[in-house]
C-alpha positions as CSV (number, residue, x, y, z in Angstrom):
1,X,218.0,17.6,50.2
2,X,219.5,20.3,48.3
3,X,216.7,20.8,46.3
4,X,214.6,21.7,49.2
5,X,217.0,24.4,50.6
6,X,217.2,26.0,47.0
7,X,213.7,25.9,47.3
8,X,214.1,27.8,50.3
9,X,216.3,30.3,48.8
10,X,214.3,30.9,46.0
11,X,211.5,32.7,48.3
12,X,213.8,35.2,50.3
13,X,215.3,38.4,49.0
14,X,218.6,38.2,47.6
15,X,221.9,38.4,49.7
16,X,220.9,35.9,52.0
17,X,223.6,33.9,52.4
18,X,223.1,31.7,55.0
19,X,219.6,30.0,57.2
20,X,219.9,28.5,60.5
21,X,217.6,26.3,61.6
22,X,218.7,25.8,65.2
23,X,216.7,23.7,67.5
24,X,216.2,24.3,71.7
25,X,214.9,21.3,73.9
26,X,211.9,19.0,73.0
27,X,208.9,20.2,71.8
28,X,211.3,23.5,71.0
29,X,212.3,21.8,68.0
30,X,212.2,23.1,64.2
31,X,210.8,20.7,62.0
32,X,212.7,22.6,59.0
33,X,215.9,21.1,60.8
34,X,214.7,17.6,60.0
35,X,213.5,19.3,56.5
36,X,216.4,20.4,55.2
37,X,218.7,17.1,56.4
38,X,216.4,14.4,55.5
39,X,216.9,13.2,58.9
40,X,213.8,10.5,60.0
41,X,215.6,9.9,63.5
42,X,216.7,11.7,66.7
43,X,215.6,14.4,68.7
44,X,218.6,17.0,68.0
45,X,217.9,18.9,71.0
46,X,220.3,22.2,70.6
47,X,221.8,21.0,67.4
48,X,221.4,23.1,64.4
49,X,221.1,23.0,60.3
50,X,223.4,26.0,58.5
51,X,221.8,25.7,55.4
52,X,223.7,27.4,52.2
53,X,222.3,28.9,48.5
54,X,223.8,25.8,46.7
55,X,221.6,23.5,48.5
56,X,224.7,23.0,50.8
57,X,224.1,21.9,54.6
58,X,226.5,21.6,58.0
59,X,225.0,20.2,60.5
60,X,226.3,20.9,64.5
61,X,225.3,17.7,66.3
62,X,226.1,16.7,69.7
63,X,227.8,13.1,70.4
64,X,224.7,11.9,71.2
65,X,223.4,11.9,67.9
66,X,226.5,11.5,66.0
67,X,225.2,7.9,64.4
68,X,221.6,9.1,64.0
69,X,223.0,12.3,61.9
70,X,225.7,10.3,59.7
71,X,222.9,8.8,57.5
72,X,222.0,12.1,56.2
73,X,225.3,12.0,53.8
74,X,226.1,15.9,55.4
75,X,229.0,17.2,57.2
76,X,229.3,17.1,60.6
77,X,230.4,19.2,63.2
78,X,230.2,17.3,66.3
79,X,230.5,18.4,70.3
80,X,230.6,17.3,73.2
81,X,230.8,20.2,75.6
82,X,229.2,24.0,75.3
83,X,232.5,25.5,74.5
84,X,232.7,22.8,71.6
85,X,228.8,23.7,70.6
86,X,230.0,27.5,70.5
87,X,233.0,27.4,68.9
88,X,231.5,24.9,65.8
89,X,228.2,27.4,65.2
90,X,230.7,30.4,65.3
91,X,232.9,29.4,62.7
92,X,230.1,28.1,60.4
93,X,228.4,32.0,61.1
94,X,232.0,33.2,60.4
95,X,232.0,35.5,57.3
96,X,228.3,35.7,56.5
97,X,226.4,38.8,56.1
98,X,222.4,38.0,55.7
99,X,221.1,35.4,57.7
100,X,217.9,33.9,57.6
101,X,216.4,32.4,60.8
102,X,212.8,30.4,60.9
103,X,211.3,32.7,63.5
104,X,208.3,31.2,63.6
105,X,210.0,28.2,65.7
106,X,213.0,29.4,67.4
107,X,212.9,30.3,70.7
108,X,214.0,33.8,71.5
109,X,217.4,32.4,73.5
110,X,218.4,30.8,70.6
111,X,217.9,33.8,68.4
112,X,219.9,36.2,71.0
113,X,222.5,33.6,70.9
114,X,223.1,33.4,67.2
115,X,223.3,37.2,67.0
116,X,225.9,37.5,69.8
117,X,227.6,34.5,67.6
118,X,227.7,37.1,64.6
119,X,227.2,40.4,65.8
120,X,228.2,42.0,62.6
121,X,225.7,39.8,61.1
122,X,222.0,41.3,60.4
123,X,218.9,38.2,60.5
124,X,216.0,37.8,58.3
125,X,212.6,36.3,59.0
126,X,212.8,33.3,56.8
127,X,209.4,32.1,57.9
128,X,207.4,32.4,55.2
129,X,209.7,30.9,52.7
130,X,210.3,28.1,54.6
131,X,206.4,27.9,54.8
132,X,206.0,28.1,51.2
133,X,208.9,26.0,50.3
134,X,207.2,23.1,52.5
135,X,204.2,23.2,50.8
136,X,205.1,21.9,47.2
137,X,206.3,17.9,48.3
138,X,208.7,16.1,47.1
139,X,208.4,12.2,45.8
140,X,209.5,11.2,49.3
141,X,207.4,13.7,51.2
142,X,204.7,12.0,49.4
143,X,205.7,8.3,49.5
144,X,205.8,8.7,53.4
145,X,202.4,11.1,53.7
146,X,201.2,8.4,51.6
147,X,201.8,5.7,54.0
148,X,201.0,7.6,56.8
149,X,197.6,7.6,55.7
150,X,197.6,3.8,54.7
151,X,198.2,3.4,58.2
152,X,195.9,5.4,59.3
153,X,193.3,4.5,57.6
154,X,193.8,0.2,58.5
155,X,194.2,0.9,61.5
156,X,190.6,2.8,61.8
157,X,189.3,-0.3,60.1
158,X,191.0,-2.6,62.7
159,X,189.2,-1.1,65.9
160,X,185.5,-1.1,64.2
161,X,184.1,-3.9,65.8
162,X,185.5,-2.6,69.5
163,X,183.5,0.6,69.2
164,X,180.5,-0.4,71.2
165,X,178.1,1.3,73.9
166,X,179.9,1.0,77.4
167,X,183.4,1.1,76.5
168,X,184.8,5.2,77.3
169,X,186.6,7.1,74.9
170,X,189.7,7.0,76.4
171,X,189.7,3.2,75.7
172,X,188.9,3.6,71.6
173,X,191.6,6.5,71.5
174,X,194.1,4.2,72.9
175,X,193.2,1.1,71.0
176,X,193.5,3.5,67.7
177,X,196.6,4.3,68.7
178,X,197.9,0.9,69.7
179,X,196.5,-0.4,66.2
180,X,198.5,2.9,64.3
181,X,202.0,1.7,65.6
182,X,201.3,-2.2,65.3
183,X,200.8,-1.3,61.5
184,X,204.2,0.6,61.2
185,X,203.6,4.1,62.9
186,X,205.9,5.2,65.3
187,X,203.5,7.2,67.1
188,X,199.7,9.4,66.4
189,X,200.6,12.6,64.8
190,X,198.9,14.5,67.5
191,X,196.3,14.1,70.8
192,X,193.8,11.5,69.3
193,X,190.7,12.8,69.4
194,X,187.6,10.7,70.3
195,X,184.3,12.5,71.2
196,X,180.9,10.9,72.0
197,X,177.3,11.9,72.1
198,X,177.5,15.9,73.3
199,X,181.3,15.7,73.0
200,X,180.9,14.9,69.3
201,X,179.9,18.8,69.1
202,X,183.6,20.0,70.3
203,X,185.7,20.3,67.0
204,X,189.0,19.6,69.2
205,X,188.0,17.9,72.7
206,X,190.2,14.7,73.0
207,X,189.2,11.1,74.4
208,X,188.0,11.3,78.3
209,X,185.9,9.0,80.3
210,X,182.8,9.4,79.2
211,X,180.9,5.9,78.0
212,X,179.7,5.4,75.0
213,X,176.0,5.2,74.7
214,X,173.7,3.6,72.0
215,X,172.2,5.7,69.6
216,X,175.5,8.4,70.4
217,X,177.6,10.4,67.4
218,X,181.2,9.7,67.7
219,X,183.5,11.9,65.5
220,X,187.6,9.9,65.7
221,X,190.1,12.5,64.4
222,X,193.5,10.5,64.5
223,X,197.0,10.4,62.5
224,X,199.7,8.4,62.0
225,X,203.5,9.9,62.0
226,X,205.7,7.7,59.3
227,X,208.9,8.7,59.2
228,X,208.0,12.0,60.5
229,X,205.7,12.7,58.1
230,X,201.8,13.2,59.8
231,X,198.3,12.0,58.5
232,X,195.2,13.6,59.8
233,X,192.3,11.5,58.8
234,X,188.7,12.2,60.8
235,X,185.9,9.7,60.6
236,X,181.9,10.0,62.2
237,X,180.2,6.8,63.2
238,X,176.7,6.0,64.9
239,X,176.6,3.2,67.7
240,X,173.0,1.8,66.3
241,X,170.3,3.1,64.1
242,X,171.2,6.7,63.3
243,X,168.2,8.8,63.4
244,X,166.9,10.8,60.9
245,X,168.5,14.1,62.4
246,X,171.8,12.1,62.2
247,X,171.2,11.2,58.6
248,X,170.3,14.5,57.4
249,X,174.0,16.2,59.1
250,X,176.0,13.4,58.1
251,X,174.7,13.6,54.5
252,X,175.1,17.5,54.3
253,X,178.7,17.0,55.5
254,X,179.6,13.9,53.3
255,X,178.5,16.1,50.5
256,X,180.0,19.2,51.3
257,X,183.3,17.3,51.1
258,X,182.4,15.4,48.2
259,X,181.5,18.4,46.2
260,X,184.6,20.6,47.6
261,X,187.0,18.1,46.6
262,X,186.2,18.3,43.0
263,X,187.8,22.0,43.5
264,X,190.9,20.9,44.8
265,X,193.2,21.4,41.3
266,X,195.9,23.4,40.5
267,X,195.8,26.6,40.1
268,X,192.1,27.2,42.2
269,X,192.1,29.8,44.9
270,X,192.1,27.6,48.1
271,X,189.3,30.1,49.4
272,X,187.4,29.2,46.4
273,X,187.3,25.5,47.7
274,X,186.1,26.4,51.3
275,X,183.4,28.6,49.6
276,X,182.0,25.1,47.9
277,X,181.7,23.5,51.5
278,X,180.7,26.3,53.3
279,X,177.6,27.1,50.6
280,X,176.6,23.7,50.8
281,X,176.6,23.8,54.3
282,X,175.1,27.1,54.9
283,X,171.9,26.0,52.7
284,X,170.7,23.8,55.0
285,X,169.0,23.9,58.6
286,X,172.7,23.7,60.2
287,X,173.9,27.1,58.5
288,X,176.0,28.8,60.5
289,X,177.4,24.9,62.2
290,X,180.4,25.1,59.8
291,X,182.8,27.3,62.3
292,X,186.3,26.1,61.5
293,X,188.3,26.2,57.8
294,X,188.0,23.5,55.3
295,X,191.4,22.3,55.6
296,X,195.2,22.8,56.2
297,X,198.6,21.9,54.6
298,X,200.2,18.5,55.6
299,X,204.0,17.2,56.0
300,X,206.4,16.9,59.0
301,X,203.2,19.1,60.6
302,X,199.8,18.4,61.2
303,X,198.9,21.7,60.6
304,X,202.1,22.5,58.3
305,X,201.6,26.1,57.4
306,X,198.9,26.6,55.1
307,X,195.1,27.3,55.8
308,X,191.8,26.2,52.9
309,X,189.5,29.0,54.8
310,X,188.1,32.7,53.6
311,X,191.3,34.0,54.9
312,X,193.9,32.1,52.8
313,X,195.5,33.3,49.7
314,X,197.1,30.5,48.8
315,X,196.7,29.2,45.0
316,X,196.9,25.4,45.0
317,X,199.7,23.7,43.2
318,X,200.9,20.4,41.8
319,X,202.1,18.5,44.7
320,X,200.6,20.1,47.6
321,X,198.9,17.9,50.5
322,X,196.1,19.5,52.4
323,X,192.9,18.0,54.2
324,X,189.5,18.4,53.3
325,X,187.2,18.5,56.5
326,X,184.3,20.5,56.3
327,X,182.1,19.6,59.8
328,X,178.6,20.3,61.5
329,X,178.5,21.0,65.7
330,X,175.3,21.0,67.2
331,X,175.7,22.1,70.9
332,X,174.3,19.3,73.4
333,X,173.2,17.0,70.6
334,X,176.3,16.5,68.4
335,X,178.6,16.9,65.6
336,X,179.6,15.2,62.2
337,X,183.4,15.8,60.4
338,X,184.6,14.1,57.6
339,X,187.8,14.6,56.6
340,X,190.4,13.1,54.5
341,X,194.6,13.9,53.2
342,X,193.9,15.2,49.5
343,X,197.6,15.0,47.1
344,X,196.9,18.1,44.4
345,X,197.6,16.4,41.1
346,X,198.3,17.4,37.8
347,X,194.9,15.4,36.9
348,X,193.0,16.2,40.0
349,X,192.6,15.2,43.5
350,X,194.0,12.3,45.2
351,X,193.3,10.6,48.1
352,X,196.0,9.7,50.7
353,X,193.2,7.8,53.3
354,X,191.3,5.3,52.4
355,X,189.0,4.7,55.5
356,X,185.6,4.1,54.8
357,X,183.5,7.0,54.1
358,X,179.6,6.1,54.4
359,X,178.1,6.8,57.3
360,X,178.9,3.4,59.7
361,X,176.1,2.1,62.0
362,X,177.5,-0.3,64.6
């Protein structure tokens, strides 16, 4: 883990001499705590990382996850009362100058509190090199991601022949899910989403009751979480003959992805990918249909801090993990998205899911 809080380091200004990734109670938790430890267990509700500029980290740990946080390898400060919490963060502030605080996840009571721990102290926004430091991956960021969308993608594969006219949404969404942690997930890396017919045209609606009907579009955006780490896989199927007006999106969209991928190498502006989508999209009856970004970064987030969209300024590296998902919404009729976990290579783009990607008539 040292090499990641270097990493860290290396993006903020010098004299920092100390980052804090301090965690409130659940879902007020910093994923950078988990980061930064290794940790693949526990919650770590008001436990904290004090991360140092030789890779160095203390972690503050109540009793309660004493045995979870010994497999990191990192010292421990344990406590089993407030006064005990206190005393162990103020003497690991003690004596530093420039602290750096991921303010893009902790809750303003935390932040008070770590200043009137070290009110000599000034803080630093360390958001953004925390963001940029997450977005290269490490071999075992990658060996999980990559398993995360093995699971994933088997576990889309498993529920195909469920998916029929009359069962609702809320029954596939839960069967996906079910299927995800049978294969080795230990939960969906967000709200799994499963839209039919008219719903299929709502980029982020979720699974409800409505029953499937023949002849419907059904976009399934799911993840599985491995070891923390989050796949975010997105596949459009037809229940019977798809139409001709189903054909002719799914086809634009398959290709939009298809050709946009071949972008996805080092040192290409990630706007410049989005632009191939979008383009393909946009020559076609269904311009204007493309209304979200081509992708985001992917780690211990779904969305894990960088955007593939006319906004971005990110230049892609070696090692980064972002999704490719370029879509079409209709309103009232319905909407095709494709989208898949791409690993930047040295060589090229590499896919982390593996789910079938023709268009599926069932």
């Amino acid at each position: 883990m040292k090499a990641r809080v270097r990493r860290i380091f290396s993006h903020l200004e010098d004299g920092v001499d100390l980052i804090v990734f301090a965690n409130s109670t659940d879902p007020h938790l910093d994923l950078s705590f988990l980061y930064a430890t290794g940790l693949t267990d526990g919650l770590f509700e008001g436990c904290a990382a004090f991360c140092h500029p030789d890779g160095g980290v203390d972690i503050v740990t109540s009793v309660l996850e004493v045995e979870t946080a010994k497999k990191s390898g990192l010292p421990l400060h344990p406590f089993r009362t407030r006064d005990e919490r206190e005393q162990a963060f103020r003497k690991l502030l003690r004596g530093h100058r420039k602290i750096g605080i991921n303010f893009a996840e902790i809750t303003r009571k935390a932040a008070e509190e770590l200043r009137s721990f070290a009110p000599k102290a000034k803080f630093f926004d360390a958001t953004q090199a925390v963001v940029r430091a997450r977005l290269v991956k490490d071999e075992t960021e990658l060996a999980r991601l990559r398993k995360a969308g093995r699971i994933a993608s088997r576990a889309f594969e498993d529920i195909l022949p469920i998916i029929r006219a009359g069962r609702r949404e809320s029954e596939i969404a839960a069967d996906l899910v079910y299927a995800m942690q049978r294969r080795g997930s230990s939960g969906p890396s967000f709200r799994t989403i499963v839209g039919s017919g008219p719903n299929s045209a709502e980029p982020h609606y979720t699974a409800g009751p409505r029953k499937i009907q023949k002849g419907d579009f059904i976009v399934i955006d799911f993840g599985a979480r491995y070891e923390h780490y989050c796949s975010d896989v997105t596949r459009t199927v037809v229940v019977g003959k798809a139409s001709e007006k189903q054909r002719a999106i799914y086809e634009t969209v398959r290709r939009a992805q298809a050709q946009s991928m071949k972008k996805m190498r080092p040192g290409v502006r990630a706007k410049a990918v989005d632009t191939v989508a979008r383009t393909i999209i946009d020559g076609t009856e269904f311009k204007g249909r493309f209304i979200h970004g081509l992708g985001h970064s992917i780690g211990l987030a779904v969305h894990d801090g960088g955007s593939m969209n006319q906004s971005s300024d990110i230049v892609l590296r070696k090692d980064m993990v972002f999704t490719n998902e370029p879509g079409i919404y209709v309103p009232g009729f319905g909407g095709v998205r494709i989208e898949d976990d791409v690993h930047i290579t040295a060589s090229g783009p590499k896919l982390l899911s593996m789910a079938p990607r023709q268009l599926l008539e069932l």
